[in-house]
C-alpha positions, 0 to 999 in steps of 0.5 A: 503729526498735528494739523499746525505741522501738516501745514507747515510741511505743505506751505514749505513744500510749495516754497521752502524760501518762506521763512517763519513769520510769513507761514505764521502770518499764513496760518494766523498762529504764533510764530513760536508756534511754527518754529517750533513746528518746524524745529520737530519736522528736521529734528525727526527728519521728516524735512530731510532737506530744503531744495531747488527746482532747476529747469536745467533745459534753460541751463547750458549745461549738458547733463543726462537723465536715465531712469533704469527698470533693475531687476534684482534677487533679494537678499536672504535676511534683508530683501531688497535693502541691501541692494538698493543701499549699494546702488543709491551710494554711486554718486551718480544715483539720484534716486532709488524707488522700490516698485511693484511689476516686471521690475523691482527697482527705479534707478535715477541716475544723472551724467554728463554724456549717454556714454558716462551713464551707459559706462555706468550701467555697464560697469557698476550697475549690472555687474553686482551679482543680485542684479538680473536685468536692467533696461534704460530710458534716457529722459529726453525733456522734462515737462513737470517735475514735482508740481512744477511745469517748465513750459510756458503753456497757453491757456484754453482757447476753444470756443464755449459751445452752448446747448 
């Protein structure tokens, strides 16, 4: 990957709606330059998706965030592949991260109630015959999401104190 890419990805990844010429402008190069660059960043999949940051907390909507700790045993001649491909295809997986601790696998899963996601558990997750254990954490409020702060925060109002 070149300098003019890596740059690209970083003004995209700070606002996807930014269009060609802007980052071209930004960057002082051509803007056949940064089609391109940007062309070889979906073509490779490197750019998976352009998406939107929601506060969903100012939406009236009343969905449910869980984080679930898995624990798994692997699968002879796949490992943890296997596994985590059968949990990230249930539509309500929004995410699957492999980790390193007490535990192999973060679940993000989304429902509209505590009792859709706790079904879910129960009913698909731990059931599957490599999965050990599971623990749940249901999200209460999100501060931050990549990068992002949702709440409006008052800046530093302490005295400077001087020598």
């Amino acid at each position: 990957m070149n300098e003019l890419q890596l740059k690209v990805l970083e003004l995209l990844k700070e606002d996807a709606r930014r269009d060609a010429e802007l980052i071209a402008t930004m960057l002082g190069v051509p803007i056949e330059d940064v089609k391109q660059a940007i062309a070889v960043l979906e073509q490779e999949h490197i750019i998976v998706k352009y998406a939107t940051v929601v506060n969903w907390s100012k939406v009236d909507d009343e969905k449910v965030t869980a984080l679930i700790e898995v624990q798994i045993t692997p699968e002879r001649g796949r490992g943890f592949e296997g596994i985590a491909e059968r949990i990230y295809l249930y539509p309500e997986v929004k995410s699957v991260y492999l980790m390193s601790g007490a535990y192999d696998l973060l679940v993000e899963v989304e429902g509209k109630n505590l009792k859709e996601v706790a079904s879910f558990v129960s009913n698909k997750l731990s059931p599957i015959d490599a999965v050990l254990s599971t623990k749940t954490f249901f999200i209460l409020k999100k501060y931050k999401q990549d990068g992002i702060i949702f709440e409006e925060h008052e800046g530093d109002h302490r005295l400077m104190v001087s020598p």
